[in-house]
PDB file of N, CA, C and O in Angstrom:
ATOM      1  N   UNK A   1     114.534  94.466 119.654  1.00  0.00           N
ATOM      2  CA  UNK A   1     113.574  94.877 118.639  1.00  0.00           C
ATOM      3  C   UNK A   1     113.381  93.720 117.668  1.00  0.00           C
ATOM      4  O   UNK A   1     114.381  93.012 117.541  1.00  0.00           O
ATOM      5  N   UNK A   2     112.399  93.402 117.015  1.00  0.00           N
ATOM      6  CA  UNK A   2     111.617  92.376 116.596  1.00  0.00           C
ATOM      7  C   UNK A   2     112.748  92.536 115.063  1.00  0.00           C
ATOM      8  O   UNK A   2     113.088  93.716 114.979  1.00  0.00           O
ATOM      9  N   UNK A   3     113.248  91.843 114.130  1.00  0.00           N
ATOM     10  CA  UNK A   3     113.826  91.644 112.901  1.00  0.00           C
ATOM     11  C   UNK A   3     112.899  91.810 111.997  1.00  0.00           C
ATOM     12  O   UNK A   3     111.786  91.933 112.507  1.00  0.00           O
ATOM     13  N   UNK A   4     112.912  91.855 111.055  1.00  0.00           N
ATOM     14  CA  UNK A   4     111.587  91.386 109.831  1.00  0.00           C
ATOM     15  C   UNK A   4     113.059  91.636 108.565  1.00  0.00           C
ATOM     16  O   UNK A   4     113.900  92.516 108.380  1.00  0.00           O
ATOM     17  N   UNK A   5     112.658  90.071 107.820  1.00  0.00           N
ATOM     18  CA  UNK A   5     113.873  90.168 106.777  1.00  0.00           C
ATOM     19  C   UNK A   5     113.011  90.901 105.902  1.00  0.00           C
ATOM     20  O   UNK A   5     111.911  91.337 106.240  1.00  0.00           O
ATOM     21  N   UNK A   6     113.730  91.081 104.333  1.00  0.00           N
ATOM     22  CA  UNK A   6     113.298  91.445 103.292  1.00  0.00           C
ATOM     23  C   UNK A   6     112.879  91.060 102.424  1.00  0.00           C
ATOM     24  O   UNK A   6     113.272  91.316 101.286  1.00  0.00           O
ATOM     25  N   UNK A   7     111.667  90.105 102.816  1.00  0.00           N
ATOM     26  CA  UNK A   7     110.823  89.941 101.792  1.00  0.00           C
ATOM     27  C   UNK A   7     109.403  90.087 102.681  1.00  0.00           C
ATOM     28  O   UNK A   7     108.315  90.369 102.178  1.00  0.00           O
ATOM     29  N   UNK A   8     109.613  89.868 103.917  1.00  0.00           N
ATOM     30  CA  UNK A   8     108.330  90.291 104.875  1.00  0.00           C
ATOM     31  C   UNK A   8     108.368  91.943 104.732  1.00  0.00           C
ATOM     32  O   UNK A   8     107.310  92.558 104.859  1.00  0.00           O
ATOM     33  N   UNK A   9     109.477  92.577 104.494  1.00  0.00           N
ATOM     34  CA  UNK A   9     109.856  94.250 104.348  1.00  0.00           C
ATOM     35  C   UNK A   9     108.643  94.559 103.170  1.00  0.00           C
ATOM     36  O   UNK A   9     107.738  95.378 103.328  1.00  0.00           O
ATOM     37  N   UNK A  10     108.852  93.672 101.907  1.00  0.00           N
ATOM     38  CA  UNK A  10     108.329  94.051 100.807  1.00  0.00           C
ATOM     39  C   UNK A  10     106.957  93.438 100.778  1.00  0.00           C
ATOM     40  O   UNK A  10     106.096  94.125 100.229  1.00  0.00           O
ATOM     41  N   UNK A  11     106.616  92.351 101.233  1.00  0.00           N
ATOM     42  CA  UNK A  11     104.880  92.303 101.815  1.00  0.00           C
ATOM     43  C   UNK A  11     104.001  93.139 102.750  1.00  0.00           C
ATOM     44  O   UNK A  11     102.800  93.247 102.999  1.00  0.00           O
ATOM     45  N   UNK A  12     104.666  93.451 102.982  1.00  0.00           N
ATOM     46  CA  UNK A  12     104.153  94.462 104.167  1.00  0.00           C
ATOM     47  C   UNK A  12     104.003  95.786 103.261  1.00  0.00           C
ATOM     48  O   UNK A  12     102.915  96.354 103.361  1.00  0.00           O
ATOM     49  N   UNK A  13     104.715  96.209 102.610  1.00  0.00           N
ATOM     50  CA  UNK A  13     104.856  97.633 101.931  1.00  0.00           C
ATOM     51  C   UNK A  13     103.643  97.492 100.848  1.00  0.00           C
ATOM     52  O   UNK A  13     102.918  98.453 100.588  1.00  0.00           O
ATOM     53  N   UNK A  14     103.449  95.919 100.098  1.00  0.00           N
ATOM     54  CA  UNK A  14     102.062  95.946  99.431  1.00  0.00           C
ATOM     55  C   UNK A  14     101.057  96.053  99.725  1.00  0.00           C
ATOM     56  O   UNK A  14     100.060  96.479  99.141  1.00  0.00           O
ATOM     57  N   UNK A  15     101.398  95.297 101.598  1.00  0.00           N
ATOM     58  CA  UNK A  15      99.925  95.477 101.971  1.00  0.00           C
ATOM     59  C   UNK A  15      99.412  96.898 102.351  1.00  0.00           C
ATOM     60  O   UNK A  15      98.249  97.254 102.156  1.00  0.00           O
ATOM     61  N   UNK A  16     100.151  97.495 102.778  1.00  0.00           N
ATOM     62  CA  UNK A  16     100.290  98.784 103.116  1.00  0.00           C
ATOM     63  C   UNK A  16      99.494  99.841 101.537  1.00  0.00           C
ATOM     64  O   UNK A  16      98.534 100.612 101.531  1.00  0.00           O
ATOM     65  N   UNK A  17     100.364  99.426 100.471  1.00  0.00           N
ATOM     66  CA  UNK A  17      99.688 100.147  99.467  1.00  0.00           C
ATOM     67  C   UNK A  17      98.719 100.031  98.881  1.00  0.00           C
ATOM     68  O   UNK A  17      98.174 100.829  98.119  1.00  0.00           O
ATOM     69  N   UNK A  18      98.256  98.450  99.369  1.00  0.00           N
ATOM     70  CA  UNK A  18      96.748  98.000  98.598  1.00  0.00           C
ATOM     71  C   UNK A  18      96.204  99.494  99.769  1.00  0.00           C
ATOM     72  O   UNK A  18      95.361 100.148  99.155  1.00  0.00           O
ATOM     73  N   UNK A  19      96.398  99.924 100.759  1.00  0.00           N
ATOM     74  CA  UNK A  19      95.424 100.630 101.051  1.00  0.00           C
ATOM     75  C   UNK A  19      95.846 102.213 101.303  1.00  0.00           C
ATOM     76  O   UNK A  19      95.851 102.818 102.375  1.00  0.00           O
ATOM     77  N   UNK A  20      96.215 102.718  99.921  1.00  0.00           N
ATOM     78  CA  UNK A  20      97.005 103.851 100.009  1.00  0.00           C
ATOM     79  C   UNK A  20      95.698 104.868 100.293  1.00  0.00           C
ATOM     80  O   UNK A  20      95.889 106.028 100.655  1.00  0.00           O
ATOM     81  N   UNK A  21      94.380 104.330 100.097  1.00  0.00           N
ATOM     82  CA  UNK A  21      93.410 105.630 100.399  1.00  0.00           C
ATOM     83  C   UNK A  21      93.398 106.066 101.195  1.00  0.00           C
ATOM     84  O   UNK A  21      93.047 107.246 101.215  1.00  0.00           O
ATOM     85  N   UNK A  22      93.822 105.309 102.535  1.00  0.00           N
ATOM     86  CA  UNK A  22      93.909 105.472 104.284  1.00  0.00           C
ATOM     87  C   UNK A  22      95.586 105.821 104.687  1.00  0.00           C
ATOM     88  O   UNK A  22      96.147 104.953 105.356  1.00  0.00           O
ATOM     89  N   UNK A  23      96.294 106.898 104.352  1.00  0.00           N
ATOM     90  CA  UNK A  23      97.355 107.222 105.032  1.00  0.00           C
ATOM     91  C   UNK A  23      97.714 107.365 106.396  1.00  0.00           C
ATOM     92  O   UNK A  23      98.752 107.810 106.885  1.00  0.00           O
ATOM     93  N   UNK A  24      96.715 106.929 106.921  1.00  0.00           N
ATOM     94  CA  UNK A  24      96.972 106.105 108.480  1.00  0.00           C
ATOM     95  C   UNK A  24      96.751 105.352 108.883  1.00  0.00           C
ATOM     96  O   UNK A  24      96.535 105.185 110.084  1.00  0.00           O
ATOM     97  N   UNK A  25      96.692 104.041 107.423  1.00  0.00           N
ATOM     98  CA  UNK A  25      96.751 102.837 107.574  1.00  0.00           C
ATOM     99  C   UNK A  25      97.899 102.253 108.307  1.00  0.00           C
ATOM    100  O   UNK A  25      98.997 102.709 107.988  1.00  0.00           O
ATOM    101  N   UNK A  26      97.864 101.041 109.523  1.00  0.00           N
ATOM    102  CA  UNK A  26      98.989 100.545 109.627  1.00  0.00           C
ATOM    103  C   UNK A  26      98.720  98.729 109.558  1.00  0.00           C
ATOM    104  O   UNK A  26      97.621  98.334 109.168  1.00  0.00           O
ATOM    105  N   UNK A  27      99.623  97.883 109.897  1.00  0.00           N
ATOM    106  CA  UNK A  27      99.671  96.967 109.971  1.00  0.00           C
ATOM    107  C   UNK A  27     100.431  96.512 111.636  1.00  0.00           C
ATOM    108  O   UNK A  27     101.624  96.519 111.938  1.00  0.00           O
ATOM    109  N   UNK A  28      99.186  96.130 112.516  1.00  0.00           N
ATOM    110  CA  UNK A  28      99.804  95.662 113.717  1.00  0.00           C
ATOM    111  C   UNK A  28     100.038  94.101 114.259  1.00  0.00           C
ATOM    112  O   UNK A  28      99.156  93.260 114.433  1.00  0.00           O
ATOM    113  N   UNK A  29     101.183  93.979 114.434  1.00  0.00           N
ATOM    114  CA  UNK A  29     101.427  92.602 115.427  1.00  0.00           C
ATOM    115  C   UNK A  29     100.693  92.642 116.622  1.00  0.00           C
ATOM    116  O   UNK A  29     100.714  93.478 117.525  1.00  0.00           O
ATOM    117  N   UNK A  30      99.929  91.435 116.468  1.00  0.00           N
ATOM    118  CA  UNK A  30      99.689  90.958 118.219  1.00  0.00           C
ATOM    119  C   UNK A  30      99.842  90.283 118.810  1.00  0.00           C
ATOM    120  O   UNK A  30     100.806  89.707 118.306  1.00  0.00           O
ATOM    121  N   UNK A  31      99.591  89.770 119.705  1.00  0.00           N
ATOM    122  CA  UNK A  31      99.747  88.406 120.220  1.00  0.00           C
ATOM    123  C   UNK A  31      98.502  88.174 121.100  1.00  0.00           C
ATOM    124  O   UNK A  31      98.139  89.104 121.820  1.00  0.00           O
ATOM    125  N   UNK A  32      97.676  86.775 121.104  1.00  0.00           N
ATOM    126  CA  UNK A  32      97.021  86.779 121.618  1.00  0.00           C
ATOM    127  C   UNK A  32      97.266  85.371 123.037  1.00  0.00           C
ATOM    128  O   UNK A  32      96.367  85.074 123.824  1.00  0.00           O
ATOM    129  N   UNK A  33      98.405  84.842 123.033  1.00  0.00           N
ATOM    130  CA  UNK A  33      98.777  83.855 123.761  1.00  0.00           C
ATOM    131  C   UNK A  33     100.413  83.625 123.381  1.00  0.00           C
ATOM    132  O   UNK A  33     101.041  83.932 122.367  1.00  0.00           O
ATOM    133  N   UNK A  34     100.756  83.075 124.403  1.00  0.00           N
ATOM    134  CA  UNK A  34     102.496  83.248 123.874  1.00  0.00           C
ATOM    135  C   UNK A  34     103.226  82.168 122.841  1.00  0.00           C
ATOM    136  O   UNK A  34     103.156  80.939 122.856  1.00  0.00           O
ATOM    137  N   UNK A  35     103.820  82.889 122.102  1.00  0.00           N
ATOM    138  CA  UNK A  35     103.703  81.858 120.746  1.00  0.00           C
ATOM    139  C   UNK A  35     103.326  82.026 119.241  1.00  0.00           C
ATOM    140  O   UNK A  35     103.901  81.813 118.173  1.00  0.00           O
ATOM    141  N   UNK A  36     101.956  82.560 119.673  1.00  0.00           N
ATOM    142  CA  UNK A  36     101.089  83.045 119.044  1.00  0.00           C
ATOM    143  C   UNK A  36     101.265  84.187 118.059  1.00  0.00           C
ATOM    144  O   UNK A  36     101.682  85.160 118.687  1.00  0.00           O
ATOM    145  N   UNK A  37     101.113  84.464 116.752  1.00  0.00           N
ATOM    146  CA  UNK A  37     101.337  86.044 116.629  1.00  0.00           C
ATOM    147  C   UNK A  37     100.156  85.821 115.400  1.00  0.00           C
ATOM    148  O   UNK A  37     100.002  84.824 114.695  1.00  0.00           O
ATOM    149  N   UNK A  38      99.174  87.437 115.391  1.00  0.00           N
ATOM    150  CA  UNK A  38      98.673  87.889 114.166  1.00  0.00           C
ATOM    151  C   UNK A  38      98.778  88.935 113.456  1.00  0.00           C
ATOM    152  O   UNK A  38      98.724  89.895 114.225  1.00  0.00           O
ATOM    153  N   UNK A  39      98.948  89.415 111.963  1.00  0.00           N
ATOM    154  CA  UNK A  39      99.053  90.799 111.545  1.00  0.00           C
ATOM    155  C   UNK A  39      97.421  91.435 111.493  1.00  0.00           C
ATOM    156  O   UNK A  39      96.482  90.704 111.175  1.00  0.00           O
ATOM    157  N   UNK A  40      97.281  92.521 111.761  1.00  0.00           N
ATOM    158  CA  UNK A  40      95.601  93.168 111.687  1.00  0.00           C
ATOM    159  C   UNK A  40      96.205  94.807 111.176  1.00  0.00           C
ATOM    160  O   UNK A  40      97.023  95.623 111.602  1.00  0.00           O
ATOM    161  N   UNK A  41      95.259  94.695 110.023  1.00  0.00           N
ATOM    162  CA  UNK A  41      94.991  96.304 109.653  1.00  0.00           C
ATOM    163  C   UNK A  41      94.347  97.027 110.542  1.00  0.00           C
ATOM    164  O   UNK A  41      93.283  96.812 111.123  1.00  0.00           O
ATOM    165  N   UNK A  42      95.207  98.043 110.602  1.00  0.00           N
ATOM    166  CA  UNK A  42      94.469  99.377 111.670  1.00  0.00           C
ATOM    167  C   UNK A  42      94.629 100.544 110.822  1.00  0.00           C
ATOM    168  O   UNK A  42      94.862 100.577 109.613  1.00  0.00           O
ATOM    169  N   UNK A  43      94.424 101.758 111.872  1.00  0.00           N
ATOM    170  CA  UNK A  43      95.111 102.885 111.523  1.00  0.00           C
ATOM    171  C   UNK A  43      95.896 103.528 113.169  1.00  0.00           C
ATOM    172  O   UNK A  43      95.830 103.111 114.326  1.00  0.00           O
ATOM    173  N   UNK A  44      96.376 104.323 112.735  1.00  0.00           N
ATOM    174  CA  UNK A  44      97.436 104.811 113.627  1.00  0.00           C
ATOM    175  C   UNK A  44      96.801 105.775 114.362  1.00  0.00           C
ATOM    176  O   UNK A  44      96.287 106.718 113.760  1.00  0.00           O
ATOM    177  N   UNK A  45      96.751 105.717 115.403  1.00  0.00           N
ATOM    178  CA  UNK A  45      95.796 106.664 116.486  1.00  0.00           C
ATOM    179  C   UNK A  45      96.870 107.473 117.543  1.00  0.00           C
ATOM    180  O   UNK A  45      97.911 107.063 118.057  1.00  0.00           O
ATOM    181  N   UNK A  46      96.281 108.605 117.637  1.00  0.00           N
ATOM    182  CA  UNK A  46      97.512 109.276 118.535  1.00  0.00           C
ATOM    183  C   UNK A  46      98.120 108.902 119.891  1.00  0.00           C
ATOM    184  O   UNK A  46      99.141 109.414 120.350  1.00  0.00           O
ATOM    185  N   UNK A  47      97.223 107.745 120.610  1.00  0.00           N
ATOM    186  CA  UNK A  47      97.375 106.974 121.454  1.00  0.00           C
ATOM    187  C   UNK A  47      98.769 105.797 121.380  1.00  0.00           C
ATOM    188  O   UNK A  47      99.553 105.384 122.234  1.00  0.00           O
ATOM    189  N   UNK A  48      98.606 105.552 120.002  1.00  0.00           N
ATOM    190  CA  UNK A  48      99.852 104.377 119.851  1.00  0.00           C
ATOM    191  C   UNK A  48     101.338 104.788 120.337  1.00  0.00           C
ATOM    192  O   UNK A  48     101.919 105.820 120.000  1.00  0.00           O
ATOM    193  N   UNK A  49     101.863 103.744 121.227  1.00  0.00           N
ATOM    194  CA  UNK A  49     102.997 103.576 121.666  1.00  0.00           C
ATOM    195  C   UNK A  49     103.203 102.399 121.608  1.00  0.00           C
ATOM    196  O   UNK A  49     102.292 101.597 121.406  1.00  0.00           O
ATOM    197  N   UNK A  50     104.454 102.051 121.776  1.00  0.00           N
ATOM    198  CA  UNK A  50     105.705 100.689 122.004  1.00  0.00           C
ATOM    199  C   UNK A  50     105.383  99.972 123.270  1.00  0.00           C
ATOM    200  O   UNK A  50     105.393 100.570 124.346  1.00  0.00           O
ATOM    201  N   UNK A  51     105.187  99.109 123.202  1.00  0.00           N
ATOM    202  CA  UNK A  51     105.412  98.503 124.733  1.00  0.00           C
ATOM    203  C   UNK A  51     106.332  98.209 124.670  1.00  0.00           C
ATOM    204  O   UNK A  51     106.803  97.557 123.738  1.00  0.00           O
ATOM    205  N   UNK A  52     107.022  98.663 125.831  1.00  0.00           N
ATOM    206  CA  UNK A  52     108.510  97.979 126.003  1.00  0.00           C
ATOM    207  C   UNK A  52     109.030  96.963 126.190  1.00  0.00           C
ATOM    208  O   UNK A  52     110.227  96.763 125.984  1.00  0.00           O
ATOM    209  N   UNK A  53     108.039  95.942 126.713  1.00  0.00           N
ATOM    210  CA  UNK A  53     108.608  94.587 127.739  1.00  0.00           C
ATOM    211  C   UNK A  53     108.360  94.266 126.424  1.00  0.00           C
ATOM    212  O   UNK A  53     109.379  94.272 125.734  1.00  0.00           O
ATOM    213  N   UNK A  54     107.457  94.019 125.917  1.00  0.00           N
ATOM    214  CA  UNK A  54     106.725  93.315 124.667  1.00  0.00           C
ATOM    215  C   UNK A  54     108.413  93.218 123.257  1.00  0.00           C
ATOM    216  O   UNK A  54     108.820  92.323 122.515  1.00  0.00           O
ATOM    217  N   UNK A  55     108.869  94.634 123.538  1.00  0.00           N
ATOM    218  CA  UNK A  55     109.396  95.090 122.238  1.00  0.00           C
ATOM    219  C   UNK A  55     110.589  94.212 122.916  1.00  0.00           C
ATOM    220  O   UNK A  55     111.011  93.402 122.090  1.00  0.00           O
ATOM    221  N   UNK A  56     111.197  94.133 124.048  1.00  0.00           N
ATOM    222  CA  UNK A  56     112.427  93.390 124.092  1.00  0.00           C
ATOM    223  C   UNK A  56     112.119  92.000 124.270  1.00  0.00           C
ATOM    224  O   UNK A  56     113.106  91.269 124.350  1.00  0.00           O
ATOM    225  N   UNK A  57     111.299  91.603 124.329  1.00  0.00           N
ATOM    226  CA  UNK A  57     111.003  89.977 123.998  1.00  0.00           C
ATOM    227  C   UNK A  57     111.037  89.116 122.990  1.00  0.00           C
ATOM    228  O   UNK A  57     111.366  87.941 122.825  1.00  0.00           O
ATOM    229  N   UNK A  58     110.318  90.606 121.907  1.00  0.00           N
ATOM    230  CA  UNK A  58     110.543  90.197 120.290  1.00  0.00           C
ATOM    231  C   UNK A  58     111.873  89.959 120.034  1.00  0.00           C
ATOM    232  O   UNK A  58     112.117  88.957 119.362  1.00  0.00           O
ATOM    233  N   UNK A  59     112.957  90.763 120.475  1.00  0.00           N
ATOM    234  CA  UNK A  59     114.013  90.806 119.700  1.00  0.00           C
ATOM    235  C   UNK A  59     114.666  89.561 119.782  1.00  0.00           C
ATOM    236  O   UNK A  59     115.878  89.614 119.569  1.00  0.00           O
ATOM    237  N   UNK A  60     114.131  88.322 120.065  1.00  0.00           N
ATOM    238  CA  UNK A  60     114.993  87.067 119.279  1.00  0.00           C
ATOM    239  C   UNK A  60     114.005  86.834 118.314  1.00  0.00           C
ATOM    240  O   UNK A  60     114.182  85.639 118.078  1.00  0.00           O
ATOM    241  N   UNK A  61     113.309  87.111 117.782  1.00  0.00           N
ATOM    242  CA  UNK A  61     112.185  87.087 116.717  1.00  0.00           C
ATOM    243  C   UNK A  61     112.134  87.692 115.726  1.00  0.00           C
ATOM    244  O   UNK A  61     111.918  88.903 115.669  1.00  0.00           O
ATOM    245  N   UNK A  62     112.353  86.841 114.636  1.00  0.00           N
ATOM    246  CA  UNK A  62     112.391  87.175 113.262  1.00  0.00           C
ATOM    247  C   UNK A  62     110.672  87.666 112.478  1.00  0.00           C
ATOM    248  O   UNK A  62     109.704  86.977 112.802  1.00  0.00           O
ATOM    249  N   UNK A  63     110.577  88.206 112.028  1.00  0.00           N
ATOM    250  CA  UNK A  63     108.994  87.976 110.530  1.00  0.00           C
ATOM    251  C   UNK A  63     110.081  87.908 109.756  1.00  0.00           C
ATOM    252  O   UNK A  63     111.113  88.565 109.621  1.00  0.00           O
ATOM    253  N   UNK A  64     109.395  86.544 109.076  1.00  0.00           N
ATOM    254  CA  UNK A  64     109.579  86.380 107.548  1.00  0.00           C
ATOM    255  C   UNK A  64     108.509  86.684 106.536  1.00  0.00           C
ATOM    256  O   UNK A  64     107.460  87.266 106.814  1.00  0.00           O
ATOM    257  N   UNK A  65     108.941  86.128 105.012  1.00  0.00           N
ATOM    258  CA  UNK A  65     107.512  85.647 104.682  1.00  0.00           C
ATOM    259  C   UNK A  65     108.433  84.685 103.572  1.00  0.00           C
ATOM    260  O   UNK A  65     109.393  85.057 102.896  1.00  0.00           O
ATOM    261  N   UNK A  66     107.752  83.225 103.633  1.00  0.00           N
ATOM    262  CA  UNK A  66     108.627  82.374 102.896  1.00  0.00           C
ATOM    263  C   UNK A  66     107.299  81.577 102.609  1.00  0.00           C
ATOM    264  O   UNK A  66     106.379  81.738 103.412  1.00  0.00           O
ATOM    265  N   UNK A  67     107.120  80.755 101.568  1.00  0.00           N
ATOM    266  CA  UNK A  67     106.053  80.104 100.510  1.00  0.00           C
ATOM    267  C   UNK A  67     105.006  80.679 101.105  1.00  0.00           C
ATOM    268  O   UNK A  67     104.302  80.117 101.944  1.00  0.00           O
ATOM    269  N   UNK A  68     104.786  82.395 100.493  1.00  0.00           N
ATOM    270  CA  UNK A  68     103.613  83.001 100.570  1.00  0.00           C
ATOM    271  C   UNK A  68     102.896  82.939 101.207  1.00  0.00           C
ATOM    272  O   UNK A  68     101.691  83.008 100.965  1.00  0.00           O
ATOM    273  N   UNK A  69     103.767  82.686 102.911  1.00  0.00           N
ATOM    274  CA  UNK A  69     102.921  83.049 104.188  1.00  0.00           C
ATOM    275  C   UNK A  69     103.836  83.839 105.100  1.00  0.00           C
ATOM    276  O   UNK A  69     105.034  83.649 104.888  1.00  0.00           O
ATOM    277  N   UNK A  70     103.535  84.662 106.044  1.00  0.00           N
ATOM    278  CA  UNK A  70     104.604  85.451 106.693  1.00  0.00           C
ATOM    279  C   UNK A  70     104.266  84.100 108.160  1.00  0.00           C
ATOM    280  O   UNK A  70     103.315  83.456 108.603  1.00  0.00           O
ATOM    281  N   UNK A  71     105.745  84.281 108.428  1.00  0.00           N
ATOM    282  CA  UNK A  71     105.955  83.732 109.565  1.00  0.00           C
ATOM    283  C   UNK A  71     107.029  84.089 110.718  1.00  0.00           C
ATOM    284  O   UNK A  71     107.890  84.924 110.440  1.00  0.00           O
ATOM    285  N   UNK A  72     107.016  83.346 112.326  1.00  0.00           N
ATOM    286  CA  UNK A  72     107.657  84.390 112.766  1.00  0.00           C
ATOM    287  C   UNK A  72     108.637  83.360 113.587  1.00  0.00           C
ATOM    288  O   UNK A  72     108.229  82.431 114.284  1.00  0.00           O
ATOM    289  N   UNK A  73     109.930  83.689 113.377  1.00  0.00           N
ATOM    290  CA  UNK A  73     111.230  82.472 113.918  1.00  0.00           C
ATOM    291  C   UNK A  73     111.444  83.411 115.419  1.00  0.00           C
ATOM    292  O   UNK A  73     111.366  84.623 115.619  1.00  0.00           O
ATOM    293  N   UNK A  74     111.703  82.417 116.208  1.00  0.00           N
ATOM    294  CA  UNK A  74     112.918  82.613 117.581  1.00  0.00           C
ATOM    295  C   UNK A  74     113.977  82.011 117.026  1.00  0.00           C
ATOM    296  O   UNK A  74     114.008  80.797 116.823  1.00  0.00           O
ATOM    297  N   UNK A  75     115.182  83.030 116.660  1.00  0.00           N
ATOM    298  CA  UNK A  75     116.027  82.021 116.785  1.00  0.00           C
ATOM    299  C   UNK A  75     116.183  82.251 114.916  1.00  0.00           C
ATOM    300  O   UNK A  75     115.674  83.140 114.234  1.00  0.00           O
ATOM    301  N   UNK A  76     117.027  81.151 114.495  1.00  0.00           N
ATOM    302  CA  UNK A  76     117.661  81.261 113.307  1.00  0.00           C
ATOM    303  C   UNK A  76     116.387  81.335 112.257  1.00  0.00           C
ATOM    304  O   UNK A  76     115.300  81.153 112.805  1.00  0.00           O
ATOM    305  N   UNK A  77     116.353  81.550 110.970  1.00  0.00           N
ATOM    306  CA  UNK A  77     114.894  81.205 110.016  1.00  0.00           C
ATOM    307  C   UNK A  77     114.829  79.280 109.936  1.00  0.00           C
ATOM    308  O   UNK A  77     113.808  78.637 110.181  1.00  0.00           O
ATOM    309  N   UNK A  78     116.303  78.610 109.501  1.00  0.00           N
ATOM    310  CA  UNK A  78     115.966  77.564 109.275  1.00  0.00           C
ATOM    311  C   UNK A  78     115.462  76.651 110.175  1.00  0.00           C
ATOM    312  O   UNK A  78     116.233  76.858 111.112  1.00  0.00           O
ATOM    313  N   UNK A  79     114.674  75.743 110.575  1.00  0.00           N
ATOM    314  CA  UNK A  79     114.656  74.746 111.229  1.00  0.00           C
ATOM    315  C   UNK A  79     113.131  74.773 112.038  1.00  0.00           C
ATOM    316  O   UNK A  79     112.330  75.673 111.782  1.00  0.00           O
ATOM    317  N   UNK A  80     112.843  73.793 112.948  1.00  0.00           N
ATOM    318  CA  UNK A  80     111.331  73.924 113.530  1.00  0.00           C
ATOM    319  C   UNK A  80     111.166  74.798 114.464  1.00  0.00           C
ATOM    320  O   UNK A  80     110.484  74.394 115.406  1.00  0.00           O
ATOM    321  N   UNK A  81     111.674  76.194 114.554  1.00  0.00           N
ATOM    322  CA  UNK A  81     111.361  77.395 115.416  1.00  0.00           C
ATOM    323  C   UNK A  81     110.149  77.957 115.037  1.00  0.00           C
ATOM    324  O   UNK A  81     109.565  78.405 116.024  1.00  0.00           O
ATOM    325  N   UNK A  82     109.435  78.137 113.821  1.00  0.00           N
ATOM    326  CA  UNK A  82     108.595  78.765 112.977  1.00  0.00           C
ATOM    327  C   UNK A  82     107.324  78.648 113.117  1.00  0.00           C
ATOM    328  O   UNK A  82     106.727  77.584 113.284  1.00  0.00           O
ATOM    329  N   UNK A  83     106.769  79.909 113.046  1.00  0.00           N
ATOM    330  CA  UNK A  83     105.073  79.645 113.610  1.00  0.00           C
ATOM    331  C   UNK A  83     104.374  80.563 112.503  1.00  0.00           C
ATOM    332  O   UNK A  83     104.868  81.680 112.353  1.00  0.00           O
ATOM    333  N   UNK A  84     103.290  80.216 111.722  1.00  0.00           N
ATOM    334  CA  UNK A  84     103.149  81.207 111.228  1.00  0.00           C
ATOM    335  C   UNK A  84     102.418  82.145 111.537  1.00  0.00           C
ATOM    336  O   UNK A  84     102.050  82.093 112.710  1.00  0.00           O
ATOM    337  N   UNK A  85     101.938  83.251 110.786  1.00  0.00           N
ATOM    338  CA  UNK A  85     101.427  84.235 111.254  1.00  0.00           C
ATOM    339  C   UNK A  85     100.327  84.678 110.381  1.00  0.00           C
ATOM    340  O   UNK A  85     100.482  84.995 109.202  1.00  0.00           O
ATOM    341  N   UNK A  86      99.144  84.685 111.055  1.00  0.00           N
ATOM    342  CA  UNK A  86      97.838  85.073 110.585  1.00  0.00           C
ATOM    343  C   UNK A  86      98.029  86.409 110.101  1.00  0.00           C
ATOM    344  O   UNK A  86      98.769  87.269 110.580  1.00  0.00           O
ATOM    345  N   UNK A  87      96.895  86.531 108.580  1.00  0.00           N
ATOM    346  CA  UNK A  87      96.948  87.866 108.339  1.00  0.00           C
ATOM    347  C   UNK A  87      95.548  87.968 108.654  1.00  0.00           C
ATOM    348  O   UNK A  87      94.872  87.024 108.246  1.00  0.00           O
ATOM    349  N   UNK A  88      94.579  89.428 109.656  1.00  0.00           N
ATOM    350  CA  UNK A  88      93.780  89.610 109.600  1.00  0.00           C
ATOM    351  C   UNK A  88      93.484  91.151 108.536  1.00  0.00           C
ATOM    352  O   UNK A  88      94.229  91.994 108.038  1.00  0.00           O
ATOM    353  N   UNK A  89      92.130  90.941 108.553  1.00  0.00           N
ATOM    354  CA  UNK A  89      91.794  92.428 107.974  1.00  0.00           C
ATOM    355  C   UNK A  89      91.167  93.431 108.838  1.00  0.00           C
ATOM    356  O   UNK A  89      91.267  93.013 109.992  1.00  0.00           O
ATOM    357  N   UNK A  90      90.613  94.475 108.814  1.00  0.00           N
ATOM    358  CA  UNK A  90      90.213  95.653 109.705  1.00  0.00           C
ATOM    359  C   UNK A  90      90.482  95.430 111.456  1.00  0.00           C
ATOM    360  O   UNK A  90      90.086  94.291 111.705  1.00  0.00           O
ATOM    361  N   UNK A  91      90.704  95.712 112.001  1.00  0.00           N
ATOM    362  CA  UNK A  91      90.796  95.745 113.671  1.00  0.00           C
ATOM    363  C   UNK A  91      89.739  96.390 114.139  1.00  0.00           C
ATOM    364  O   UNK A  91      88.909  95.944 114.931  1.00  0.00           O
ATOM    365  N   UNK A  92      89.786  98.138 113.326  1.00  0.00           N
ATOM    366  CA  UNK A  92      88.470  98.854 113.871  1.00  0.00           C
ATOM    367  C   UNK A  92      88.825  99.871 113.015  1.00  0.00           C
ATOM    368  O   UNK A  92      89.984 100.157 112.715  1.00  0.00           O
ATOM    369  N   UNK A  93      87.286 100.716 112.410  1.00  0.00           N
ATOM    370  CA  UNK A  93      86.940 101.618 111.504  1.00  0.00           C
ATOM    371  C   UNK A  93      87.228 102.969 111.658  1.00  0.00           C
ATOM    372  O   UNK A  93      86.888 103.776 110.793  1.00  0.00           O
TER     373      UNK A  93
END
């Protein structure tokens, strides 16, 4: 399972509340190439599930968020593992 320390915990929870009008707002990881990762606002549809392969791949993978960008480590936070991570807005209405 994917890590996320605690300060990506507490960015995420703002972004989340900037949009408290939508209580099925979520915030999803994607990937669009390997390596790669973006955050995109959604909402939560009764369709959503885990991928599994996906979810045990993450788990050497950290989210951070360190000089006010979230980013995402394999491997320890310090050193050149680090990629960052796009924030998008809406996915779909």
């Amino acid at each position: 399972m994917l890590a996320v320390n605690g300060r990506a915990k507490e960015e995420l929870k703002k972004i989340l509340s900037a949009r408290a009008d939508n209580p099925q707002a979520v915030v999803r990881l994607i990937t669009s190439r390997p390596g790669e990762f973006n955050l995109v606002m959604d909402v939560e549809t009764p369709d959503d599930h885990v991928v599994y392969e996906l979810a045990s791949r993450l788990g050497e993978y950290t989210l951070a968020f360190e000089d006010k960008k979230f980013v995402m480590a394999k491997g320890p936070l310090s050193g050149f593992n680090k990629s960052v991570v796009t924030l998008h807005g809406e996915k779909r209405k």
